[in-house]
C-alpha positions as CSV (number, residue, x, y, z in Angstrom):
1,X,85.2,-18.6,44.9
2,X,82.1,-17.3,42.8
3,X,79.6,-18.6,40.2
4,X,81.4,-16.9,37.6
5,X,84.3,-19.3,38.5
6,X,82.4,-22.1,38.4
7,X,80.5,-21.3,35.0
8,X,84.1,-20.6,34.1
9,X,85.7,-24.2,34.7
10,X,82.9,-26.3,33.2
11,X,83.1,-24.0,30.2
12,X,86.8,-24.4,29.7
13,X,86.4,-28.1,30.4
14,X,83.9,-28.9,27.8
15,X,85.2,-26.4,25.2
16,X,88.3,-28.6,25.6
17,X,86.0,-31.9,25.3
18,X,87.2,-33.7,28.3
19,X,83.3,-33.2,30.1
20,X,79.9,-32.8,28.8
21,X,77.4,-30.3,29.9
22,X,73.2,-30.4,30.5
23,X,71.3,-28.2,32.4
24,X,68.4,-27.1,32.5
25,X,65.9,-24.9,35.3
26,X,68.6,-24.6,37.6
27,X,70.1,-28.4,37.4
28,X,72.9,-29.2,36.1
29,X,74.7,-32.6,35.4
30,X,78.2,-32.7,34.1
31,X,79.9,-36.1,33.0
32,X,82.8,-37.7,31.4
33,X,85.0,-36.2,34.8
34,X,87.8,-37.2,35.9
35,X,88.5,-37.2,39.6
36,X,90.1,-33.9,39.3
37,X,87.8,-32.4,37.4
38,X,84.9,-33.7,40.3
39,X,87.5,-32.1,42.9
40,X,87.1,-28.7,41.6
41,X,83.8,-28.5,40.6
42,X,83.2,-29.9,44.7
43,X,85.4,-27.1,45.9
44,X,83.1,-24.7,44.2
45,X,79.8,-26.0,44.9
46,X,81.1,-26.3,48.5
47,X,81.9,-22.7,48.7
48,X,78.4,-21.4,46.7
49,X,76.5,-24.4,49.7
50,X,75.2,-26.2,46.6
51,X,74.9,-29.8,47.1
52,X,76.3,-31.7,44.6
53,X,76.1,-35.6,44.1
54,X,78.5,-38.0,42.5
55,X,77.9,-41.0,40.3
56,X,80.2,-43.0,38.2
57,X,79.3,-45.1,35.0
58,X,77.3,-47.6,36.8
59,X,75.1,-44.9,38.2
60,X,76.5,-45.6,41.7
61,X,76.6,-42.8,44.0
62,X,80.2,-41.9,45.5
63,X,80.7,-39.6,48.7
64,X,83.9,-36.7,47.4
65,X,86.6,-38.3,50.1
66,X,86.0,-42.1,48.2
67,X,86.0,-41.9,44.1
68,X,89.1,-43.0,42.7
69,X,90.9,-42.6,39.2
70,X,90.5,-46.3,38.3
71,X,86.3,-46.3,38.6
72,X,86.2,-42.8,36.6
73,X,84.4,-41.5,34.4
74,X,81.8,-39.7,37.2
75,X,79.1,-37.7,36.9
76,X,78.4,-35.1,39.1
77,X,74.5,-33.1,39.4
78,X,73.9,-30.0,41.2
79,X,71.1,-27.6,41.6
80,X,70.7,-24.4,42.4
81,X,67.4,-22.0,42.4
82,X,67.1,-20.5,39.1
83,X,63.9,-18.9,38.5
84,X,63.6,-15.3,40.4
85,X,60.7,-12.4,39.6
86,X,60.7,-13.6,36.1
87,X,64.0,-14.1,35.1
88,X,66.1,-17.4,34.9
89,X,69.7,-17.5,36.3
90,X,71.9,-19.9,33.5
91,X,75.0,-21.2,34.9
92,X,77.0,-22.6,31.9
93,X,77.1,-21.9,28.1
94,X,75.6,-25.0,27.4
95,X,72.5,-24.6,29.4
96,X,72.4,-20.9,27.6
97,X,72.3,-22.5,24.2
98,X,69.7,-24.5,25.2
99,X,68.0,-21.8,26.5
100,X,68.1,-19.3,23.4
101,X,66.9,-22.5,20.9
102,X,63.9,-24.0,23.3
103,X,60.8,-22.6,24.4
104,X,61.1,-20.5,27.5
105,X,58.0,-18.4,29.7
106,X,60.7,-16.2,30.6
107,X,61.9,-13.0,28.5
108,X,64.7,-12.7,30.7
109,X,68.3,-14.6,31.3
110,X,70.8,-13.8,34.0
111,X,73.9,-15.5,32.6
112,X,77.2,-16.3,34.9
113,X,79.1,-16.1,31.9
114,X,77.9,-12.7,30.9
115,X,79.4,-9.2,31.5
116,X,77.3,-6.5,29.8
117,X,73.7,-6.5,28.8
118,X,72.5,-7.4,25.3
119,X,69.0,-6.1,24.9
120,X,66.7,-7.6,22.3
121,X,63.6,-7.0,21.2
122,X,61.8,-9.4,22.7
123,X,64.5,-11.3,25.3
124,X,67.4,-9.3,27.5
125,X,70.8,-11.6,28.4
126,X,71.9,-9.8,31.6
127,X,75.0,-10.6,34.1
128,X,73.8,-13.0,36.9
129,X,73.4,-10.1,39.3
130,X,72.1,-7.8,37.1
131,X,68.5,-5.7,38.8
132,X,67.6,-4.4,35.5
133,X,64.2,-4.4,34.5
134,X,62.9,-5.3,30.7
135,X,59.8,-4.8,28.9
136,X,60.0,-6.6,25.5
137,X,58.4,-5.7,22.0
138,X,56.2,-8.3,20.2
139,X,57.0,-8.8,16.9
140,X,53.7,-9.3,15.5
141,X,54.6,-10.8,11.7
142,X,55.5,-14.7,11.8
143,X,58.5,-15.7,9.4
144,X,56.2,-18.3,8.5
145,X,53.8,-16.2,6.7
146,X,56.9,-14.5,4.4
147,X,59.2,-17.8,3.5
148,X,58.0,-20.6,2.1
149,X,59.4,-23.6,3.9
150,X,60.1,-27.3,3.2
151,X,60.6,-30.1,5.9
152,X,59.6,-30.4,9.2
153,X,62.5,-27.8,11.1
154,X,60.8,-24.7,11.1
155,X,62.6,-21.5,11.6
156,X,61.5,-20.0,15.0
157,X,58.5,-17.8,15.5
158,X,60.3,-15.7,17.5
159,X,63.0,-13.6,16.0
160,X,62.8,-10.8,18.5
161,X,65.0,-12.7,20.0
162,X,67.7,-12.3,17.8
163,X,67.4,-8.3,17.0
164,X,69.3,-6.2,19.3
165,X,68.0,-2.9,20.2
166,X,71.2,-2.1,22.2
167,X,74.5,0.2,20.4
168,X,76.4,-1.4,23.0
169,X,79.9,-2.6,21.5
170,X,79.6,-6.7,21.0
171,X,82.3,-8.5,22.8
172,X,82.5,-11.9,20.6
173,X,85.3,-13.1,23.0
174,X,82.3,-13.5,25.3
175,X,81.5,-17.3,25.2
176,X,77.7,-16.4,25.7
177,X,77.7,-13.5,23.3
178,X,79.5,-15.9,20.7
179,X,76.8,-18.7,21.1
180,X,74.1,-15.5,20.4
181,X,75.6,-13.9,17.8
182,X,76.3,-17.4,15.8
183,X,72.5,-18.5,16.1
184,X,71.3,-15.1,16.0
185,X,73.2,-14.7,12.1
186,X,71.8,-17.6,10.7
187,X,68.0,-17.0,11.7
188,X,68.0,-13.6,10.7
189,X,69.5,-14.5,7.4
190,X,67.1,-17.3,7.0
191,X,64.9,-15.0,7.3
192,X,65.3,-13.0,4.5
193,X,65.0,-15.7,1.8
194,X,61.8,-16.5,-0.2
195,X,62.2,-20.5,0.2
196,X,63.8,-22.3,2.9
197,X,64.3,-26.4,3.5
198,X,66.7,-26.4,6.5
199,X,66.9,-30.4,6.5
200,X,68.2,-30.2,3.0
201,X,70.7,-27.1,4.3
202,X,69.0,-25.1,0.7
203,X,67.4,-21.6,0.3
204,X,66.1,-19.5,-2.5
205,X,66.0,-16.1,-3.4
206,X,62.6,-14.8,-5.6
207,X,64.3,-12.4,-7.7
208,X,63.9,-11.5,-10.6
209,X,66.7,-13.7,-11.0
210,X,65.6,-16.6,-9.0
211,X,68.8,-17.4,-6.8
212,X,69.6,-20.7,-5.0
213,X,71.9,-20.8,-2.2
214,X,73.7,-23.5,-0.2
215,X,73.3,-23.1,3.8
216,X,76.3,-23.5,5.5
217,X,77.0,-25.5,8.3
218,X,76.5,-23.9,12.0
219,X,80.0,-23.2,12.3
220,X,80.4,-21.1,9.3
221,X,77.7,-18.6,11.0
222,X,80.2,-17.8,13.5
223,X,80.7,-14.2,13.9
224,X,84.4,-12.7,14.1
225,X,85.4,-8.8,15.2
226,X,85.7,-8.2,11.6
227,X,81.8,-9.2,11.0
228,X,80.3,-6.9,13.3
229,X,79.5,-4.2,11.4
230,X,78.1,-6.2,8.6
231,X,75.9,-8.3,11.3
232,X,74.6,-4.9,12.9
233,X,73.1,-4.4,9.1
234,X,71.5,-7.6,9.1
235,X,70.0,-6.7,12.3
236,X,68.6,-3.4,10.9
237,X,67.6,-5.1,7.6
238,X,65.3,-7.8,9.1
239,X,63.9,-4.9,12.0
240,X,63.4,-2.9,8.7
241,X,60.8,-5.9,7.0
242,X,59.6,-7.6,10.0
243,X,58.6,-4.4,12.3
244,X,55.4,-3.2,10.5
245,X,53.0,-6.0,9.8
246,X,50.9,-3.9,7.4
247,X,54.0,-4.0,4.8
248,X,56.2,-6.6,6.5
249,X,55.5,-8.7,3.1
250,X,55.9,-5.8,0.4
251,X,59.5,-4.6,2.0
252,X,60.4,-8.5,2.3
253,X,60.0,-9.0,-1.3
254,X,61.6,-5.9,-2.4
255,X,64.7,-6.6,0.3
256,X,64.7,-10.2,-1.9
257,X,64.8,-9.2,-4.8
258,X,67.6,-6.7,-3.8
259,X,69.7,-9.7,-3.0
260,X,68.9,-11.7,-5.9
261,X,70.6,-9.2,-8.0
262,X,73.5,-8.5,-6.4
263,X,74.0,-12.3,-5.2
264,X,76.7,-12.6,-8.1
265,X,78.9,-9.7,-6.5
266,X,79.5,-12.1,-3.2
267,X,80.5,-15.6,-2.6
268,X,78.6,-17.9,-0.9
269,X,75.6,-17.1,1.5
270,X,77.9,-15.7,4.4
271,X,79.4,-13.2,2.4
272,X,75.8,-12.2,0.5
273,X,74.4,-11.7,3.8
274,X,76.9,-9.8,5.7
275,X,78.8,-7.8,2.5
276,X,75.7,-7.7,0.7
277,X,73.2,-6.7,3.1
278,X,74.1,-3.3,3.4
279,X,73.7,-2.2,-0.6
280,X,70.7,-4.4,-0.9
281,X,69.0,-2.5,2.2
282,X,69.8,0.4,0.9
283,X,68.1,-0.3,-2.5
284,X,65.1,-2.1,-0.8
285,X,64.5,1.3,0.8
286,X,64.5,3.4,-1.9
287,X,62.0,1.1,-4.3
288,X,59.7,1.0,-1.1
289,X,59.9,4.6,-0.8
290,X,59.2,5.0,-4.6
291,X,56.5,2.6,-4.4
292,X,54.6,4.4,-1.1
293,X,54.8,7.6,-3.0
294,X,52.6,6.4,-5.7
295,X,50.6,4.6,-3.8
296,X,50.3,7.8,-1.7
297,X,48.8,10.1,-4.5
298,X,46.4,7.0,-5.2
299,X,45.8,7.1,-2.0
300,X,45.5,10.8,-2.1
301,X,43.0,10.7,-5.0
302,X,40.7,8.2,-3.3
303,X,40.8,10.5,0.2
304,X,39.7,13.3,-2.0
305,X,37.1,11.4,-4.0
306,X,36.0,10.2,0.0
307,X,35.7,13.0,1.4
308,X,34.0,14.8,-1.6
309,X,31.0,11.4,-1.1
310,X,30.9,12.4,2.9
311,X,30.3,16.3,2.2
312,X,28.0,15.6,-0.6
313,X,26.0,13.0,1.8
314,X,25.8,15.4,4.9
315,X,24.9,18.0,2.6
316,X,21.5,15.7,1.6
317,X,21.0,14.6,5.2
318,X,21.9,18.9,6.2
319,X,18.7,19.7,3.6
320,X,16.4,16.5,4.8
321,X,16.6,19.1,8.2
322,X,15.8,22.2,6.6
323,X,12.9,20.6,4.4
324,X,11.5,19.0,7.9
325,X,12.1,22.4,9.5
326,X,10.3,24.2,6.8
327,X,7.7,21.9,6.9
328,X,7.0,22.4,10.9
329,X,7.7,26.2,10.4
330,X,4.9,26.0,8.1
331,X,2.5,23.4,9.9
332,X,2.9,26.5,13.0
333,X,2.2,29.0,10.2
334,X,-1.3,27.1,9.4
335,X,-2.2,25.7,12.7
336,X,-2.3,29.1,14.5
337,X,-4.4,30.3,11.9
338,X,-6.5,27.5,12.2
339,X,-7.1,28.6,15.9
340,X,-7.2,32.3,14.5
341,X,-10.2,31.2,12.4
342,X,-11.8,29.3,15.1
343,X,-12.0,32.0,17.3
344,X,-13.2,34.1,14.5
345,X,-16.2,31.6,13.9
346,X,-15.3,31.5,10.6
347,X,-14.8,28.2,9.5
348,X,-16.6,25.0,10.6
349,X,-14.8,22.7,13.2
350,X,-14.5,20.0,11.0
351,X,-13.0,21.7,8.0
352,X,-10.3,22.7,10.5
353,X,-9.6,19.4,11.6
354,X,-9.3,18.5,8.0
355,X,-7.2,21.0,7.6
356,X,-4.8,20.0,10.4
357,X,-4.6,16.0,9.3
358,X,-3.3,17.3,5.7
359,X,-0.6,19.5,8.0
360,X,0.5,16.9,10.1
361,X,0.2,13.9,6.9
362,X,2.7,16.4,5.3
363,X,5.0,16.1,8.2
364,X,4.9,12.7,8.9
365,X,5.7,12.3,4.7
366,X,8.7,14.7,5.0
367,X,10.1,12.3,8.1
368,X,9.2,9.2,6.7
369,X,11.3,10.6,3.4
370,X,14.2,11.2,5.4
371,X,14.4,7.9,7.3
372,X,13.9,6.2,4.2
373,X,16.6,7.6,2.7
374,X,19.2,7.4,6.2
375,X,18.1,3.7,6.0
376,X,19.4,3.0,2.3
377,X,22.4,5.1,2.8
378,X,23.3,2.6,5.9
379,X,22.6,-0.3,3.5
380,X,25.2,1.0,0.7
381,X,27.9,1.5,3.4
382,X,27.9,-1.9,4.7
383,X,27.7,-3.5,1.2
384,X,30.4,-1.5,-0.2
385,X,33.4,-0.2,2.7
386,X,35.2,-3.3,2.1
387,X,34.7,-3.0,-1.6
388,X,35.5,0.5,-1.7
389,X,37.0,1.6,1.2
390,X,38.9,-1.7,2.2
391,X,42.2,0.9,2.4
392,X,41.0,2.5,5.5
393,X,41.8,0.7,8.9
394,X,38.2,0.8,11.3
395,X,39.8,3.6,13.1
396,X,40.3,6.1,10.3
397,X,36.8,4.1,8.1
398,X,35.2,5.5,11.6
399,X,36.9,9.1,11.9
400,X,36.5,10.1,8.0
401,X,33.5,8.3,7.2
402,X,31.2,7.0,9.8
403,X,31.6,10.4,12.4
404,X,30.6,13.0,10.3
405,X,27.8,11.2,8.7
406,X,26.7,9.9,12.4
407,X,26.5,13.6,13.6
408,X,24.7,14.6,10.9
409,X,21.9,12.1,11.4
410,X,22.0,12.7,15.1
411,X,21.1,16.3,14.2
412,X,18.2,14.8,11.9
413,X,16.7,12.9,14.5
414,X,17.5,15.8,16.7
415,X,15.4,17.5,14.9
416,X,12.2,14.9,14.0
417,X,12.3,14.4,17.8
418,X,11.4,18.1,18.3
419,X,9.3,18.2,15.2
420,X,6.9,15.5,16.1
421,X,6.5,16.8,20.1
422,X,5.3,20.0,18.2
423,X,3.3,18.9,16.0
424,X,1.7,17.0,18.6
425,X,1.2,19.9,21.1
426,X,-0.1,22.1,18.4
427,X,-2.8,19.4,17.0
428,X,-3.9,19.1,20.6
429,X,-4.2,22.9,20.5
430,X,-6.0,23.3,17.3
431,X,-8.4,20.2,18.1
432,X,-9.2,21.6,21.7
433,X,-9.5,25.4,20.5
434,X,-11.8,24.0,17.8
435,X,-14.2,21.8,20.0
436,X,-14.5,24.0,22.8
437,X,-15.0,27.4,20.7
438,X,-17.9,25.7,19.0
439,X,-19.3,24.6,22.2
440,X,-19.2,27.8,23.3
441,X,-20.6,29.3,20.4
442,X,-23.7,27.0,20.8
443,X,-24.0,27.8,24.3
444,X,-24.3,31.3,23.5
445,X,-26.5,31.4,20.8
446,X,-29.4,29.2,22.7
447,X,-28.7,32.0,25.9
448,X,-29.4,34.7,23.1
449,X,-32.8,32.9,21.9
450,X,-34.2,32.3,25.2
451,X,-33.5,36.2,26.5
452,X,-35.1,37.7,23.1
453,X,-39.4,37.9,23.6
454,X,-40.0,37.7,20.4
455,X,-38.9,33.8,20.0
């Protein structure tokens, strides 16, 4: 005896309707049983060592070898350990349902009912033994931001749940693949709509034409062999909208309005949504592909415009460093012929010092120019990028914009740096050559009085 034939029995059973099912983290309590239902459901918890313990309507516990026909219905409750490196081992069909509808920490369900994998994008049903290891995908946009919804019952945040990644052939025999597929239909479709009020079971469709539509009841989402194909296309459709954030609301509107106008070709939501889905996807694609391509050359002309306003801004901030070059070139040019001239005796020490403020104000103008103008530049930027350039993410804002003007600043101050350590170094220069040559001069011409007789 195995788990499987366990999960097997109590499916069965309360497919049939003679027992009801709960369980939930690894305990499970099945009712309405008859004494031979209790018998083999105690066979196979014997054989698995899971305890199991027996009530009947009076909530009186019963040892196995006592209960009798005439005190039945009995409960029975069991538990097993259900939580293992992250995943959570589901026993019955019931307890999956439960499961896939509620709020769960774990991405990952080991099923006894389940025989091959089903891989979603952001939940992975395995067999109970299964060692296969999942990583899911977050689905960053929220339904919730797309549909417009009425009532308090919400579709579910979490739709990864319901797209498979997998190609593998979908065995709707499968109770637990059934119970999937049927909730997994009717959130994707719901999805798709513009308006939604689930407690009034109504939907509507933004066209142009605005469409109503009746939701059906759960049973109607049931999927059949015959369905497959079409539910595979819903799958794609709503990975299609929902999978890129940035124009998750621009392909959902063009997907709706898709449907709106063929909604008159199919009857009823069921058939709109699994016949329909694969023209209006289709369609959807083609407008959004029609509508990035002129986007695109707008987009085009604005890059060009860009990067024409970053050249031509380097280019200023590129001549800011030749004007400050040419003015240290030139403040070298005077200042050694300022210490030319001193040695010469030429010109009076003072004059030279004059001379050298008006180099080195002329500098420190040419600088304070260019910082002046780095300074407003910065300002217009952070007025006008969202203005502007509110197209750019602040990855490619910062690659197009902000690194090539940054480089061409650094090399500015680069270059002030170097221009003010020289300017300093050569004023020391042409104030030192300029005291201490005339203070030599001096000396020399009282050592030239004193020797001459005739003074």
């Amino acid at each position: 005896m195995s788990v499987l034939n366990l999960a097997e029995l109590i499916n069965n059973r309360h497919k049939a309707g003679n027992i009801h099912v709960r369980e939930r983290d690894g305990s499970v309590l099945v009712s309405e049983m008859s004494v031979r239902d209790v018998q083999d459901v105690a066979a196979f918890c014997e054989s698995l060592n899971w305890e199991i313990e027996i009530f009947d309507r009076e909530s009186e516990r019963w040892d196995l070898d006592d209960i009798e026909e005439e005190f039945a219905p009995f409960r029975v409750q069991f538990n097993f350990e259900a939580v293992n490196n992250g995943s959570v081992s589901i026993l019955t069909a019931s307890g999956f349902e439960d499961w896939l509808l509620g709020e769960t920490t774990s991405n990952v369900a080991k099923v006894a009912l389940q025989e091959t994998d089903i891989i979603c994008k952001s939940i992975a049903i395995l067999p109970w033994n299964s060692e296969r290891t999942f990583s899911p995908t977050v689905i960053d946009t929220n339904p919730d931001y797309l549909i417009r919804q009425f009532g308090t019952t919400k579709l579910t945040s979490d739709i990864g749940r319901f797209i498979t990644t997998d190609e593998t052939a979908i065995d709707i025999s499968n109770p637990i693949i059934e119970i999937w597929t049927k909730h997994a239909f009717k959130n994707l479709s719901m999805c798709l709509v513009s308006e939604l009020d689930i407690e009034r079971g109504s939907a509507q469709v933004n066209g142009p034409p605005k469409v109503k539509l009746a939701i059906p009841r759960d049973e109607v989402f049931t999927i059949t062999d015959r369905d497959i194909d079409g539910f595979r296309r819903l799958n794609w459709a709503v990975e299609w909208v929902f999978n890129d954030e940035r124009s998750s609301e621009m392909r959902h509107t063009l997907l709706g309005v898709e449907l709106a106008r063929i909604s008159h070709q199919h009857a009823g939501f069921r058939e709109l949504f699994l016949s329909g889905i694969e023209a209006a996807l289709e369609s959807a694609k083609l407008a959004y592909r029609l509508g990035i391509s002129k986007v695109s050359s707008e987009t085009l002309k604005a890059l060009t415009d860009l990067r024409k306003s970053v050249s031509e801004e380097t280019s200023k901030l590129n001549d800011l460093t030749r004007q400050l070059f040419t003015a240290m070139t030139s403040a070298l040019i005077v200042g050694l012929g300022l210490i030319a001239i001193r040695i010469s005796n030429v010109a009076d020490p003072v004059v030279v010092i004059g001379i050298l403020a008006v180099v080195d104000l002329h500098i420190a103008m040419t600088i304070l120019a260019g910082s002046k103008f780095i300074k407003l530049q910065k300002k217009v930027h952070s007025q006008w990028k969202d203005r502007i350039h509110g197209y750019l993410s602040d990855e490619e804002y910062k690659s197009l914009v902000k690194q090539p003007i940054s480089e061409a600043i650094g090399n500015y101050r680069h270059f002030v740096s170097l221009s003010v350590g020289a300017a300093i170094i050569l004023s020391f220069s042409v104030i030192i050559f300029a005291i201490n040559h005339n203070y030599a001069a001096t000396n020399s011409e009282v050592g030239t009085y004193s020797a001459n007789p005739e003074y």
